[in-house]
C-alpha positions as CSV (number, residue, x, y, z in Angstrom):
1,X,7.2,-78.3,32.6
2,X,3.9,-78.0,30.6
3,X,2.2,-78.7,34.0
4,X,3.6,-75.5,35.6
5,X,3.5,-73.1,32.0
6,X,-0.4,-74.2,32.1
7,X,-0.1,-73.2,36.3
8,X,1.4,-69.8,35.3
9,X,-0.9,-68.8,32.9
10,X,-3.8,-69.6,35.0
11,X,-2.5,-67.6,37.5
12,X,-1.4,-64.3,35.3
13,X,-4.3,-62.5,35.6
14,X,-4.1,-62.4,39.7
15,X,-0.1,-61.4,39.0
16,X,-0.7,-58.5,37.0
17,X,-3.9,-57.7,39.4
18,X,-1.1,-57.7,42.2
19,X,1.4,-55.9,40.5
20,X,-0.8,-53.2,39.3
21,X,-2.2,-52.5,43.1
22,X,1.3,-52.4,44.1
23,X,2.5,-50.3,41.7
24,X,-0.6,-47.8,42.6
25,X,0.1,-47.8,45.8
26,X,3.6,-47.0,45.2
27,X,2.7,-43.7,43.0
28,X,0.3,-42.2,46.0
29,X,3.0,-42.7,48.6
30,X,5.6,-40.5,46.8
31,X,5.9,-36.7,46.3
32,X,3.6,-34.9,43.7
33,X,6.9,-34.1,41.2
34,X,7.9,-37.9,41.4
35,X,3.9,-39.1,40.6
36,X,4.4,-37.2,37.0
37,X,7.2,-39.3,36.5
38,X,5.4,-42.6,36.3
39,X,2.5,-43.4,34.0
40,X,1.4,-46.6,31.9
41,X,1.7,-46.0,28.3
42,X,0.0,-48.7,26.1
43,X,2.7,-48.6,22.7
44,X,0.5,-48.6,19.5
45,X,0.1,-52.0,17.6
46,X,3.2,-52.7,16.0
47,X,5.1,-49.9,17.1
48,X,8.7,-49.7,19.6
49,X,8.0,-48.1,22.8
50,X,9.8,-47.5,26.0
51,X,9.5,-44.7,28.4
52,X,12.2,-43.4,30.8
53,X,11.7,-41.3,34.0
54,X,8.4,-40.2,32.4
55,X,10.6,-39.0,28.8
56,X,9.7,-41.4,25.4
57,X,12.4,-42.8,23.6
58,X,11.0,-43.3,20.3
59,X,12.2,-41.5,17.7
60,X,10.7,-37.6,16.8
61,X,7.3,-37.4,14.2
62,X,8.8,-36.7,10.8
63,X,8.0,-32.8,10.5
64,X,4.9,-31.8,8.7
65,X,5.2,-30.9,4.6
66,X,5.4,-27.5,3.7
67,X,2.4,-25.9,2.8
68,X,3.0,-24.0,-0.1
69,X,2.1,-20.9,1.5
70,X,4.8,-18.3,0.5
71,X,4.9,-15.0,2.6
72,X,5.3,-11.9,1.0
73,X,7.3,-8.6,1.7
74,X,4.3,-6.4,1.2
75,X,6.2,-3.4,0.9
76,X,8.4,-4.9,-1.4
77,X,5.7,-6.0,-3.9
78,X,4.3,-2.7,-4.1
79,X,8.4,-1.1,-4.8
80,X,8.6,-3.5,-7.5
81,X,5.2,-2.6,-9.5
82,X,5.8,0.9,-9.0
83,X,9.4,0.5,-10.7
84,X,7.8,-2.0,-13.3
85,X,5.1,1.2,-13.9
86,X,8.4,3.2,-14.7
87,X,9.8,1.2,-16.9
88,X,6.6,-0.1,-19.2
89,X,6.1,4.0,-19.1
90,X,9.2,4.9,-20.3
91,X,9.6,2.3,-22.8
92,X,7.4,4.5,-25.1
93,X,8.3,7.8,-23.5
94,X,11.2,8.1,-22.1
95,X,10.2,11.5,-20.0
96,X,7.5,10.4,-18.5
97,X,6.9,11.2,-15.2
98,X,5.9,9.4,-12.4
99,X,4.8,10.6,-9.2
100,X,4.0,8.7,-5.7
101,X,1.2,9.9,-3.7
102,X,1.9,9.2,0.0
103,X,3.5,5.8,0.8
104,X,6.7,7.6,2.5
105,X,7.5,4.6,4.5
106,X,8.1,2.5,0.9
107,X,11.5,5.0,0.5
108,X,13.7,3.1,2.7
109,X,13.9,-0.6,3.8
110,X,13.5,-1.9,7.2
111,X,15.5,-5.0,9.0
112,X,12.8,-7.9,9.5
113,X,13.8,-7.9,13.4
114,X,14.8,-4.7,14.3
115,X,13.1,-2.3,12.5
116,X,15.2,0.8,13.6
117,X,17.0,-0.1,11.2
118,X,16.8,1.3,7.4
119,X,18.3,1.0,4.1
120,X,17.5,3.5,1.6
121,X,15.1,1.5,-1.7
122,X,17.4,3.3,-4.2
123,X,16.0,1.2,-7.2
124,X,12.1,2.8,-6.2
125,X,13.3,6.1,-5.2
126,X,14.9,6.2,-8.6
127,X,11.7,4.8,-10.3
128,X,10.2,8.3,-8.9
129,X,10.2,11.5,-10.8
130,X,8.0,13.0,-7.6
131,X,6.5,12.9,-4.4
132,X,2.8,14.4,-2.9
133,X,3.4,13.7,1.0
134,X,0.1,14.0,2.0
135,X,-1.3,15.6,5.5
136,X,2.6,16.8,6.5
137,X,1.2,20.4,7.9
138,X,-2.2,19.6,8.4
139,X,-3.8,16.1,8.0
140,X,-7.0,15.3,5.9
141,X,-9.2,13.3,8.9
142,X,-8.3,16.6,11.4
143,X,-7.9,19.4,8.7
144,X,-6.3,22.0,10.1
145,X,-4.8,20.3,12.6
146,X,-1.2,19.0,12.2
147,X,-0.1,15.3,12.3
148,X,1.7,14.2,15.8
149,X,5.4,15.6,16.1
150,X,6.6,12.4,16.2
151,X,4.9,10.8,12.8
152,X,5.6,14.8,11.2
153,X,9.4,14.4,12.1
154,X,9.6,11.2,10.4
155,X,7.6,12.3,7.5
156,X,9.9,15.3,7.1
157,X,13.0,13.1,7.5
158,X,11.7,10.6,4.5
159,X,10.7,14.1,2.6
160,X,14.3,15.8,3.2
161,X,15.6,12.2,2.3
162,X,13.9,12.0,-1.6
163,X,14.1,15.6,-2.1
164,X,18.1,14.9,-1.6
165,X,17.9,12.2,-4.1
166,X,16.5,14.3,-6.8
167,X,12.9,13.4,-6.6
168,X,10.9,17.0,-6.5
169,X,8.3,16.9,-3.1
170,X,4.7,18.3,-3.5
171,X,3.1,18.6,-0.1
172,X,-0.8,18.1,0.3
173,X,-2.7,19.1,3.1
174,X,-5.9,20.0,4.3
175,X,-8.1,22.6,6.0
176,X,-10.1,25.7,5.4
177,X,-9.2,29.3,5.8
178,X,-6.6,31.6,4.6
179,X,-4.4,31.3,7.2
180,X,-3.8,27.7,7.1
181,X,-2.6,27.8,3.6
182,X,-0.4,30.6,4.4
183,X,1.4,28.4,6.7
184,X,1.4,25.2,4.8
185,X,3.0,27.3,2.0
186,X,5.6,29.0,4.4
187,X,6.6,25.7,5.9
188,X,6.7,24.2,2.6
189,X,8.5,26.8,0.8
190,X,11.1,27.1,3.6
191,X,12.0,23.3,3.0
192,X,13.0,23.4,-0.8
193,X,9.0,21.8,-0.7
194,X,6.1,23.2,-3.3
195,X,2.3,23.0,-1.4
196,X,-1.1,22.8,-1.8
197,X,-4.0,23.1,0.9
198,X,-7.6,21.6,0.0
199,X,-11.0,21.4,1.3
200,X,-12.0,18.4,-0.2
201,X,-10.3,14.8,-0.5
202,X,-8.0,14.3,-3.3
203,X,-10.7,12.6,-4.8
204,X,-13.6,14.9,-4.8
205,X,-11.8,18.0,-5.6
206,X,-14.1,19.9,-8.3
207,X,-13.2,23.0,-7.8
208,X,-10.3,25.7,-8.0
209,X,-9.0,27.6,-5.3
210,X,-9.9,30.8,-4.0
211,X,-7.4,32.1,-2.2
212,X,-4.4,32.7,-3.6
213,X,-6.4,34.4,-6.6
214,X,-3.3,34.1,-8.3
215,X,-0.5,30.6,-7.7
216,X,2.1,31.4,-5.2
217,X,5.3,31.6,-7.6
218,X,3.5,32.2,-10.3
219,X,5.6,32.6,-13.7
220,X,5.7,32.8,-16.9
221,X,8.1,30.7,-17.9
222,X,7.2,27.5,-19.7
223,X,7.5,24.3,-17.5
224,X,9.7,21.4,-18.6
225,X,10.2,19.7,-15.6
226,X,9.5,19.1,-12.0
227,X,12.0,21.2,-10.6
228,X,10.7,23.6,-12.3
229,X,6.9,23.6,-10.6
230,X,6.4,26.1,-8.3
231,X,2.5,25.6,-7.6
232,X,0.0,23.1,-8.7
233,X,-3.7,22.5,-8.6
234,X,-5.5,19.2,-8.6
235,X,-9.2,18.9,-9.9
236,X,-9.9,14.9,-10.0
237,X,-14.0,15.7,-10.3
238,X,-14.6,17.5,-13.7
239,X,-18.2,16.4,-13.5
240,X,-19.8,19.8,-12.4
241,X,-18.1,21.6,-15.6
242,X,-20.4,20.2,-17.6
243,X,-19.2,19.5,-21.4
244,X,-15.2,18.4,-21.8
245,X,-14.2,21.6,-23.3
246,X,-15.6,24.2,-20.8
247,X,-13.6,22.2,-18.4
248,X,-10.5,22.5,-20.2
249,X,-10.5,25.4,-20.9
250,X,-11.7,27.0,-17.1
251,X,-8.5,24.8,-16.1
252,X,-6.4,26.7,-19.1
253,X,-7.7,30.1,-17.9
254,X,-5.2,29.4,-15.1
255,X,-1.4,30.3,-14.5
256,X,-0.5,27.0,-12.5
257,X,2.6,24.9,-13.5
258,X,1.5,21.8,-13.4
259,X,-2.4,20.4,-13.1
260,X,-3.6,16.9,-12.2
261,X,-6.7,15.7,-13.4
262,X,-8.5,12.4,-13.5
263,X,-8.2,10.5,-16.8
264,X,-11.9,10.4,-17.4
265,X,-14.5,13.1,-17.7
266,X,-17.5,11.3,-16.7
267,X,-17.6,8.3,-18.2
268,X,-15.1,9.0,-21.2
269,X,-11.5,9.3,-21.0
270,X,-10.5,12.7,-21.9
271,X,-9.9,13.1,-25.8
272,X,-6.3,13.9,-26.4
273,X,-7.6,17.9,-27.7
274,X,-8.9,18.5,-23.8
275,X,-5.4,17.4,-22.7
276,X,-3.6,19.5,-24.8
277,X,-5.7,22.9,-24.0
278,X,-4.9,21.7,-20.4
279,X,-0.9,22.1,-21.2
280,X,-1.1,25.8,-21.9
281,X,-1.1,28.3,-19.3
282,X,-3.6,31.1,-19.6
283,X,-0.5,33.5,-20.6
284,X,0.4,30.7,-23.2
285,X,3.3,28.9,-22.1
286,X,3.9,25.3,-21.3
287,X,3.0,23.7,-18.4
288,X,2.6,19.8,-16.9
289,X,-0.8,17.9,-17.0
290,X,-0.6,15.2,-15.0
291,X,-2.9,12.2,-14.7
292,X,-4.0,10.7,-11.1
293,X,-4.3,6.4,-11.2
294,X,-4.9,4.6,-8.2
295,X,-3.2,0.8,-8.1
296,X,-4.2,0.0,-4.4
297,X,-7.9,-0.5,-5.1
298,X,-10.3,-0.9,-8.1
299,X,-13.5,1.1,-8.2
300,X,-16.9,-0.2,-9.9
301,X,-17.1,2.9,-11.6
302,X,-14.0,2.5,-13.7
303,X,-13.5,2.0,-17.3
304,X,-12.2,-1.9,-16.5
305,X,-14.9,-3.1,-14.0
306,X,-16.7,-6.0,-15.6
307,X,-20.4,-7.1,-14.5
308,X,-19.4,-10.2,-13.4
309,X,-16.4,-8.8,-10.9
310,X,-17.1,-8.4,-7.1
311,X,-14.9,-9.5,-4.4
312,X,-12.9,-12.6,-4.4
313,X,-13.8,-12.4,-8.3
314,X,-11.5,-12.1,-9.8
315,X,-8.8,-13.5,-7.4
316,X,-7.2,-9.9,-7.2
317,X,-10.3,-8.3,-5.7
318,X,-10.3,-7.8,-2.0
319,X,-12.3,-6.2,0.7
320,X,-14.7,-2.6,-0.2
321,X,-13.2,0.2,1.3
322,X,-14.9,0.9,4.6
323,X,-17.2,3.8,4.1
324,X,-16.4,3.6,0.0
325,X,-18.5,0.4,-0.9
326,X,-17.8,1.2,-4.5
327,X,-13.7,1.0,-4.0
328,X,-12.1,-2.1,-3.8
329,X,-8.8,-3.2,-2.3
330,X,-6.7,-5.0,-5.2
331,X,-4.0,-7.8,-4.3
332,X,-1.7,-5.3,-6.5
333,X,0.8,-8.4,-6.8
334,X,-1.3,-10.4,-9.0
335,X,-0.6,-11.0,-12.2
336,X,-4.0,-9.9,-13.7
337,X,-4.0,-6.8,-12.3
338,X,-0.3,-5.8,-13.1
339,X,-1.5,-6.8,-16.6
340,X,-4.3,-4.1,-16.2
341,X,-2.6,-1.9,-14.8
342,X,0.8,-2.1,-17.3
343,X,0.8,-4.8,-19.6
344,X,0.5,-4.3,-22.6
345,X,-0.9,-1.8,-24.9
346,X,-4.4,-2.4,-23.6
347,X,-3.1,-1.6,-20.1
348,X,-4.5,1.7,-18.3
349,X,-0.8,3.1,-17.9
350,X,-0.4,2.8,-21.9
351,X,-3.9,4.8,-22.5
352,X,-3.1,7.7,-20.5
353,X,0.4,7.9,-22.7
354,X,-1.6,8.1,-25.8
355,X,-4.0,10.2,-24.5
356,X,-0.9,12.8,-24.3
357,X,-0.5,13.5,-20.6
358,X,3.2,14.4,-19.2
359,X,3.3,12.1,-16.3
360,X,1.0,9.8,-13.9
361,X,0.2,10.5,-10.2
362,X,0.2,7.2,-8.3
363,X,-2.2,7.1,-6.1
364,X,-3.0,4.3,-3.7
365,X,0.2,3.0,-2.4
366,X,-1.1,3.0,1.6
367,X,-2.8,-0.1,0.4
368,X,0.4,-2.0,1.8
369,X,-1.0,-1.4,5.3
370,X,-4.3,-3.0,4.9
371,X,-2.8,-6.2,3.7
372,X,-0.3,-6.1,6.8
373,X,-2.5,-5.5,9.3
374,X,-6.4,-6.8,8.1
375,X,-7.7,-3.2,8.0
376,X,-7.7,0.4,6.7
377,X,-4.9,1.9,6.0
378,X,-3.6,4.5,8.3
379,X,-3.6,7.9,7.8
380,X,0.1,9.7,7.1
């Protein structure tokens, strides 16, 4: 018996030579679907293997561990700090006003696969006070040149559908000439809406209208709320006025209901005396001063821009603005900027309270777009 084991395994090498040319020969002299099927598999040291009709029957790889990553609703995230705005607001006054620029889409939910279909966000809609719907007649990149009907139907539709909820609509558009803000007013006025047409980006708006020479619905009635606005004027640049005071009081030598200004005047935040010229109409009733903020991006020139910030630095610092090197995009979400941005007493929403203004214009909330698509925000 030893004799012939000793035999076999002198011979094994010319066996498996044999058996492997057969087995070759085999493969070539059936159809191309039936050669897939076969195939010599070496199993890994110390691992089970077996194949059938070209399938492996070892068991499945355990799955690969989570990675941590968590994806968020952007949309959502910017609903929330808006509402938490609100409500750090009105903790220490309780009719303080809060108004969106743009971000219509944020007034209504959509389904995650079909996105036809939409829930109203009543919690955010009733975190709003107001709403500017930028570009609805004429947009700011063409001014004078409406939006597409399609994109103006649905902003009218998201318009119609806050103004029914009891949040008061300013329109914004843009272009040049008198007849453009005749229309935007008509249009406007003939949708329970209250306009106003600019030159210049919301931004960069140093100077007061022309034309009207006096506010369309001009009143003298004091102004207590919202819906009582008729018109309103927006200078965010009070640079060119030169001292604090002759700006306040060129703005106060006006009979518009409601004003919206930037919270600094050059590089110090109004005193609360410029704000409260700013509340008196030039006949000498009451009106709303208003204070713009943007939450979607953090500029360099800012009160709270540090030296040592640039993007990625801290965490909440994105991408510069395209064109705007000086304007950052800010993952709004993060902690250290919600702190910024409403806190704690330090935070910028709890200085424009002290400082004495009626309300805060939100600016900024497009920024949603550029985190969900990797690049500018697109226009309304």
């Amino acid at each position: 018996m030893i004799s012939d084991l000793r035999a076999f395994q002198s011979e094994r090498p010319l066996a498996c030579a044999i058996i492997g040319t057969a087995l070759t020969a085999l493969a070539f002299a059936l159809p191309a679907h039936a050669q897939q099927e076969i195939r010599l598999v070496a199993p890994e040291p110390g691992e089970g293997f077996s194949r059938i009709q070209g399938k492996d029957n070892a068991a499945p790889p355990p799955p690969p561990p989570p990675s941590g990553e968590v994806l968020l609703d952007m949309r959502e995230e910017m609903r929330k700090f808006v509402i938490s705005i609100a409500q750090f607001g009105r903790q220490y006054r309780r009719d303080f006003r809060i108004i969106a620029r743009g971000g219509l889409d944020l007034l209504v939910k959509r389904d995650d696969v079909d996105e036809n279909k939409v829930s109203p966000a009543r919690t955010y809609v009733r975190a709003l006070d107001g709403l500017v719907a930028e570009g609805m007649f004429f947009t700011e990149r063409r001014p004078g040149t409406p939006p597409p009907p399609e994109r103006q139907t649905e902003m009218l539709k998201l318009a119609n559908y806050a103004k029914n909820n009891g949040v008061r609509v300013f329109t914004l558009d843009y272009g040049n000439g008198n007849e453009f803000i005749d229309k935007a007013h008509a249009e406007a006025q003939k949708r329970g809406f209250v306009s106003l047409v600019s030159s210049r980006p919301l931004l960069d708006v140093s100077s007061l209208p022309t034309y009207p020479k006096r506010p369309f619905g001009e009143n003298p009635k004091s102004i207590l709320s919202l819906g009582q606005v008729h018109n309103f004027i927006a200078v965010t640049n009070s640079i060119p006025y030169g001292r604090e005071d002759n700006f306040a009081l060129t703005l106060h030598g006006t009979n518009y209901d409601m004003v919206i200004v930037d919270v600094f005047h050059g590089r110090q935040p109004l005193s609360r005396q410029a704000v409260e010229t700013l509340k008196y109409k030039k006949i000498g009733t009451k009106r709303l001063v208003v204070a713009q903020m943007d939450i979607g991006s953090a500029a360099s020139y800012k009160y709270y821009w540090k030296d040592d910030w640039a993007e990625g630095s801290p965490p909440f610092v994105n991408a510069p603005h395209r064109g705007d090197p000086d304007r950052y995009y800010v993952e709004y979400w993060q902690p250290g900027w919600k702190k910024l941005i409403a806190g704690d007493t330090n935070s910028y929403i709890y200085g424009i309270i002290r400082q004495g203004f009626d309300g805060v214009l939100i600016d900024g909330l497009d920024a949603y777009k550029f985190f969900e698509g990797g690049g500018e925000e697109n226009e309304e």
